[in-house]
N, C-alpha and C positions, 0 to 999 in steps of 0.2 A: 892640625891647625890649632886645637884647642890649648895642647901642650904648649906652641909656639907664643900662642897669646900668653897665654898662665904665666911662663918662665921666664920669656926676652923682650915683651914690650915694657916701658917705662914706663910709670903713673907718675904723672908730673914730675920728670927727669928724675926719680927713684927708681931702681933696681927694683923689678916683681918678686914678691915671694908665695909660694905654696902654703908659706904657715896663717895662722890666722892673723892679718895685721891689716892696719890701711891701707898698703902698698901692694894687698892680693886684691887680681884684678874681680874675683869673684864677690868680692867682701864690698870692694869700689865701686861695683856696678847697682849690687843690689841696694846700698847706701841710697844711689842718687835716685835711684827706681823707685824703688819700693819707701823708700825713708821708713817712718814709723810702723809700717804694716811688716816687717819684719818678726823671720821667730824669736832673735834676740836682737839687742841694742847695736850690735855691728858686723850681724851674716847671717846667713839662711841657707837651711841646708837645703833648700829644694829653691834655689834663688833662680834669678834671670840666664845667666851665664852657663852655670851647670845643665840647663834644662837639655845645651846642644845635646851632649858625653848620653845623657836620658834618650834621647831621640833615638841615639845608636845603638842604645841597651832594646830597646822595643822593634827595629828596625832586624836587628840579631836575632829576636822572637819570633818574627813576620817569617824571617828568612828560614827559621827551624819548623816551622809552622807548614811552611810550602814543602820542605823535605820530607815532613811524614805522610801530606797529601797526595806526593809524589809516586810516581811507578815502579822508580829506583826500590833494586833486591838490596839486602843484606843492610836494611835501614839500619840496627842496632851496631854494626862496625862502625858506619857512617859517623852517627852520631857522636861515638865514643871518640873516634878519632876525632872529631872537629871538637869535641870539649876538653879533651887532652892539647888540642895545640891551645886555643881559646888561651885553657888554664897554665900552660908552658908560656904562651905570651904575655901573656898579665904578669906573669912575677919577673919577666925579666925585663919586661917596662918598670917595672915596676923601681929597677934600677933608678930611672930615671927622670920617673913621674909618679911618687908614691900612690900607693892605693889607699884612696880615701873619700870613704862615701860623702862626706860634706860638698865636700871638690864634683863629687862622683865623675873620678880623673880616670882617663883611658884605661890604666891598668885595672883601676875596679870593675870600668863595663867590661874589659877583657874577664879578669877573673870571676865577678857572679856571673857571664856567659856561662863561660863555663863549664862550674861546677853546677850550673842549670842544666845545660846539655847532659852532663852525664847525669845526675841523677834522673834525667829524662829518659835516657837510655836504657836506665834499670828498669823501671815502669813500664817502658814498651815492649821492651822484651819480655818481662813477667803477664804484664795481662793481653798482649795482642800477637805474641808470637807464640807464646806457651798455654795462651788461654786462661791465665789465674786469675783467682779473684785477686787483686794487687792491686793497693793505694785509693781504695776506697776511700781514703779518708781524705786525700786531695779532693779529690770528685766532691765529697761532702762538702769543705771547705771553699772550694772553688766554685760552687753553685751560688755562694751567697759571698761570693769575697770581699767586695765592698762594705757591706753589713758587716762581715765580720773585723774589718780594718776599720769602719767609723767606730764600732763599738768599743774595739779594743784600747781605741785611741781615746774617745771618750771618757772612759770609765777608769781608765788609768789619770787621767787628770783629773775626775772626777776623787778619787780616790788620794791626789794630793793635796787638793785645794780642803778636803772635810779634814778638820782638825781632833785629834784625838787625844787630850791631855796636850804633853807637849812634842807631841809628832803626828801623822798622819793617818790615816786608814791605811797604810800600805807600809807604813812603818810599824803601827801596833801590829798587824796580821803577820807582818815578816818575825817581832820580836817575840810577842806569844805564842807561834804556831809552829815555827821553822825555827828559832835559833835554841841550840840544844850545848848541852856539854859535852856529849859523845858524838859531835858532829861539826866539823871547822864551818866556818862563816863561808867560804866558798861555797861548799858542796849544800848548804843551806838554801844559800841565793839559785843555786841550779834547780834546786828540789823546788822553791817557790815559781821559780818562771815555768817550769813543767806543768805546775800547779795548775799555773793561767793558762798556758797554751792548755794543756786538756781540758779547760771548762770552756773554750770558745772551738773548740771541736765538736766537744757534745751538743755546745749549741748550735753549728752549724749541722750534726748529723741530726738533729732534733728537727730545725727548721726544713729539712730535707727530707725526711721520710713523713713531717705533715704539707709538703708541697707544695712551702711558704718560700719564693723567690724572690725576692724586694732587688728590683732594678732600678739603675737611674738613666 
């Protein structure tokens, strides 16, 4: 249904598009909705319209959720196989409804499915079938996940808005500390985001082993 809306209904006798323009019905809706309280001046990636395609991403969760609470033997084939079709159907939707989290168009909840499902499958099989210790660091992470998604989110804007000469906190740290000449601008950028994600790890496994849960 969502596809059908997106692709083949008109906005005021124009042809819809998927790209970003007035004539996408995601862009159109949240315009009239939301107007100014949008994240930019003409779409939201977490808008009105998109929220369905979300519903069916968590609804996918509920559903993998029930399978492992389930009685069902041989849960890790299960799994694997439902994240391999999941991720088989998402790219060949994908044909025809690109994957694009702004959209967060069918093909994408098909494909993060997915490749959810299976790395879920690796997890379960490592610490519940085998007994390991495995992926503590979800568990860490996952105990305070909110906290750790406001903060990350916070202080990354926080970090663009503070001015430093004529760039940002997030630009002097990337140009001082990470950009090298024996090392491309790429694999820089990757080395900085590892950077972050491991300092909001450790503050998840920090806040976790002093048995600080902040809920909402």
């Amino acid at each position: 249904m969502y596809w059908l809306w997106m692709g083949f209904v008109p906005i005021n006798g124009t042809a819809p598009t998927f790209d970003r323009a007035p004539n996408n019905w995601a862009n159109f809706i949240d315009l009239k909705v939301l107007g100014s309280h949008m994240w930019k001046t003409d779409y939201d990636p977490e808008g009105v319209l998109s929220t369905l395609p979300a519903i069916a991403t968590s609804l996918l969760g509920v559903f993998v959720g029930l399978l492992l609470k389930s009685a069902y033997k041989k849960k890790t084939q299960i799994l694997l196989l439902l994240g391999v079709s999941l991720l088989t159907a998402g790219h060949i939707w994908d044909l025809f409804f690109p994957i694009n989290k702004a959209l967060w168009s069918s093909s994408f909840v098909l494909v993060t499915a997915g490749w959810a499902t299976i790395i879920l499958a690796v997890i379960y099989y490592f610490s519940d079938v085998k007994n390991k210790k495995f992926g503590g660091v979800f568990k860490y992470a996952g105990a305070n996940a909110i906290t750790v998604f406001f903060l990350s989110s916070f202080i990354a804007k926080l970090f663009a808005l503070i001015k430093v000469g004529n760039t940002s906190v997030h630009g002097w740290l990337f140009k001082n500390l990470y950009v090298h000449q024996f090392i491309s601008l790429k694999t820089s950028s990757i080395v900085y985001a590892l950077t972050v994600v491991t300092f909001y790890v450790v503050l998840a496994y920090v806040l976790y082993r002093k048995k600080i849960f902040i809920k909402v």
